[in-house]
Wavefront OBJ file of the C-alpha trace (Angstrom):
o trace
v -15.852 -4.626 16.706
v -15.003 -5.302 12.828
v -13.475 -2.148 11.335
v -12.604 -2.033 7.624
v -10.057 -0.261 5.677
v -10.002 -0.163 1.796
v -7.845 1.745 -0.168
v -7.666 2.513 -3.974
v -4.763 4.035 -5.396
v -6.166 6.966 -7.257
v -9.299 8.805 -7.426
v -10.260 7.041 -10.428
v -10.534 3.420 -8.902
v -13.723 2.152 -7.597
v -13.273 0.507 -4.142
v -16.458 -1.255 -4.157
v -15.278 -4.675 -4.467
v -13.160 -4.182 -1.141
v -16.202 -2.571 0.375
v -18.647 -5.258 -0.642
v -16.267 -7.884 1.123
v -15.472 -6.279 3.902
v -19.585 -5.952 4.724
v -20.053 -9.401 4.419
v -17.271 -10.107 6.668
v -19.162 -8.433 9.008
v -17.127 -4.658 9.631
v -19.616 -2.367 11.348
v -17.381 0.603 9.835
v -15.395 1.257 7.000
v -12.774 3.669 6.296
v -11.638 4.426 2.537
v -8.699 5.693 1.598
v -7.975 7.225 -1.455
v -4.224 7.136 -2.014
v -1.265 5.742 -3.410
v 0.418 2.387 -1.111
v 3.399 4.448 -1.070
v 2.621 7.387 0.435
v 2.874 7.062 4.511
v 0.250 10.062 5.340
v -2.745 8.122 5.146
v -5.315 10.146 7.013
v -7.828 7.206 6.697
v -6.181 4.407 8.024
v -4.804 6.632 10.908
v -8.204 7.880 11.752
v -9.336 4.077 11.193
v -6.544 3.095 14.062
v -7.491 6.147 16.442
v -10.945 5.617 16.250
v -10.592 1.414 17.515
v -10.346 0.137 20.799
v -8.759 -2.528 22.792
v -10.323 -5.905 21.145
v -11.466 -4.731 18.239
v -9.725 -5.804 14.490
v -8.953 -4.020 11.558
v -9.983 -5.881 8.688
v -8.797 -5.307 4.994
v -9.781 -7.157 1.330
v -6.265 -8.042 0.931
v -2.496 -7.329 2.575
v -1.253 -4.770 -0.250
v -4.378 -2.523 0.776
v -3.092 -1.934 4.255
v 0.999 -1.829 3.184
v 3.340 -2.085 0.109
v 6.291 -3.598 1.748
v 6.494 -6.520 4.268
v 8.810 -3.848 6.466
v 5.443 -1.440 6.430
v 3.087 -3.922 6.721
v 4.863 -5.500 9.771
v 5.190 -1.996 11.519
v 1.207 -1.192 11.021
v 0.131 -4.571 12.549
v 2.987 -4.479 15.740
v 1.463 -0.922 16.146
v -2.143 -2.792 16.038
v -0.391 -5.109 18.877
v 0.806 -2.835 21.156
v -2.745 -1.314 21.423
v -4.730 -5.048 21.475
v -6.113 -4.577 18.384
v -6.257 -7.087 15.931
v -5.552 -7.682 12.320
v -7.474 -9.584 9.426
v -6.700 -10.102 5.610
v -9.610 -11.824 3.792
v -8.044 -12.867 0.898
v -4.618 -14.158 2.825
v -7.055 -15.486 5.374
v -4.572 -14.339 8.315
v -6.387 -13.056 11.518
v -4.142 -11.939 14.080
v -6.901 -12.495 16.482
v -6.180 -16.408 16.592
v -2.899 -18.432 17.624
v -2.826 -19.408 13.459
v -3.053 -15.846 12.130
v -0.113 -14.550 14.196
v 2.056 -17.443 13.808
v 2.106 -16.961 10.081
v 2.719 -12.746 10.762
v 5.102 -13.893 13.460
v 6.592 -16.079 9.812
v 6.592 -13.002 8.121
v 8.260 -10.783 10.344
v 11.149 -13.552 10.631
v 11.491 -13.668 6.977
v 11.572 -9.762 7.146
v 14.084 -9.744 9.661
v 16.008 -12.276 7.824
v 16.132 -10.251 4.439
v 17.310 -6.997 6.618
v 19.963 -9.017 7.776
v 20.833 -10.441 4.541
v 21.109 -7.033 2.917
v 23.311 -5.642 6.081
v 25.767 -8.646 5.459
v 26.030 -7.827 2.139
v 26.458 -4.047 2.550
v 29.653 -4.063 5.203
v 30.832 -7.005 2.732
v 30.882 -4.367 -0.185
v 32.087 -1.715 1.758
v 35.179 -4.276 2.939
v 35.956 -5.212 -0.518
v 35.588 -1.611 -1.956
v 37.840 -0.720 1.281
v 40.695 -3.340 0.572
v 40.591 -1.965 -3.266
v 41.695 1.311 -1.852
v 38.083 2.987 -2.353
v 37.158 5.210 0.200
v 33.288 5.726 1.344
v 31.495 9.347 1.455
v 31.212 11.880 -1.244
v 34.356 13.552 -2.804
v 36.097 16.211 -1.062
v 35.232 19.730 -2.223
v 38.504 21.265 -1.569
v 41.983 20.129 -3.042
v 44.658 19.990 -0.499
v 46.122 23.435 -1.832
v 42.724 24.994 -0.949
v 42.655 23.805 2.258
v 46.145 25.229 2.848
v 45.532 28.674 1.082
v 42.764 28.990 3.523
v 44.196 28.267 6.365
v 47.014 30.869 5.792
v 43.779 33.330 4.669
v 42.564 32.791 8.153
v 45.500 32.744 10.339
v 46.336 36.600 8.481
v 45.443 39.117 11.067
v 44.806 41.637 8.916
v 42.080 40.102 6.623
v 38.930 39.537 8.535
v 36.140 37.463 8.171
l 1 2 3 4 5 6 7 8 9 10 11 12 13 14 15 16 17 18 19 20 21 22 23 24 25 26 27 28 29 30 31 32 33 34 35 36 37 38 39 40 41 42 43 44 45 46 47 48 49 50 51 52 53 54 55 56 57 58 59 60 61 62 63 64 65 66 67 68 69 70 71 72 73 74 75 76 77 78 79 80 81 82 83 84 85 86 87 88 89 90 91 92 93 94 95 96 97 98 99 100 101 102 103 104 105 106 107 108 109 110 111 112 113 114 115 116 117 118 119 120 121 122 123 124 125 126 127 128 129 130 131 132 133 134 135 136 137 138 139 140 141 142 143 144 145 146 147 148 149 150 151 152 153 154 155 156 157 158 159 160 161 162
């Protein structure tokens, strides 16, 4: 079974366009979604995903409808995996459902992965350089050493309590 998603990102927008394509591809039933790509709590598509079974696909007008990042988009359609569900963009023309469609996801998730690593490399580099500079990571201590030590003669006073 064909089931569509289409989301619009306010309550303004008219999803018509992504409903009219999504019939003609053939979706039996069609979830909108009324909500910015940002927000994770999307009641639709979750209701969308619980309501498919085993062999059917999700089908959406285009990829930014389903995700906003490759790192989102990659989790939603691995989810879509574990449960044998497939996936299908009409205007990317990827359909996870055929040995084509996931080789190009499998692409993306490589390039995704790649990127991840790219930005951890670069991270532990900054922190090593910033380190060898004499910079030290975390936020700035609240207390001055003579705090710390008026304190700690506060609290090893018997008499004063806490």
């Amino acid at each position: 079974m064909l089931v569509g998603y289409a989301r619009v990102s306010t309550q303004d927008q008219n999803p018509d366009l992504q409903l009219d394509a999504l019939k003609k591809a053939g979706c039996e039933k069609v979830y909108i979604e009324k909500a910015s790509g940002a927000q994770r709590d999307r009641p639709e598509l979750k209701a969308a995903i619980d309501y498919m079974r085993a062999g059917d696909t999700l089908v959406v007008w285009k990829l930014d409808r389903l995700a906003r990042s490759i790192k989102q988009l990659i989790e939603t359609i691995e989810g879509l995996e574990q449960r044998d569900i497939g996936f299908k963009s009409l205007t990317e023309t990827i359909d996870t459902t055929t040995s084509g469609g996931r080789l190009i996801f499998h692409i993306f998730a490589g390039l995704a992965e790649f990127e991840r690593s790219i930005i951890r490399e670069r991270t532990k580099a900054g922190l090593a350089s910033a380190r060898a500079r004499g910079r030290l990571g975390g936020r700035p201590k609240k207390l001055s050493e003579t705090d710390i030590e008026a304190a700690k003669a506060l609290l090893s006073n018997p008499k004063i309590t806490v």
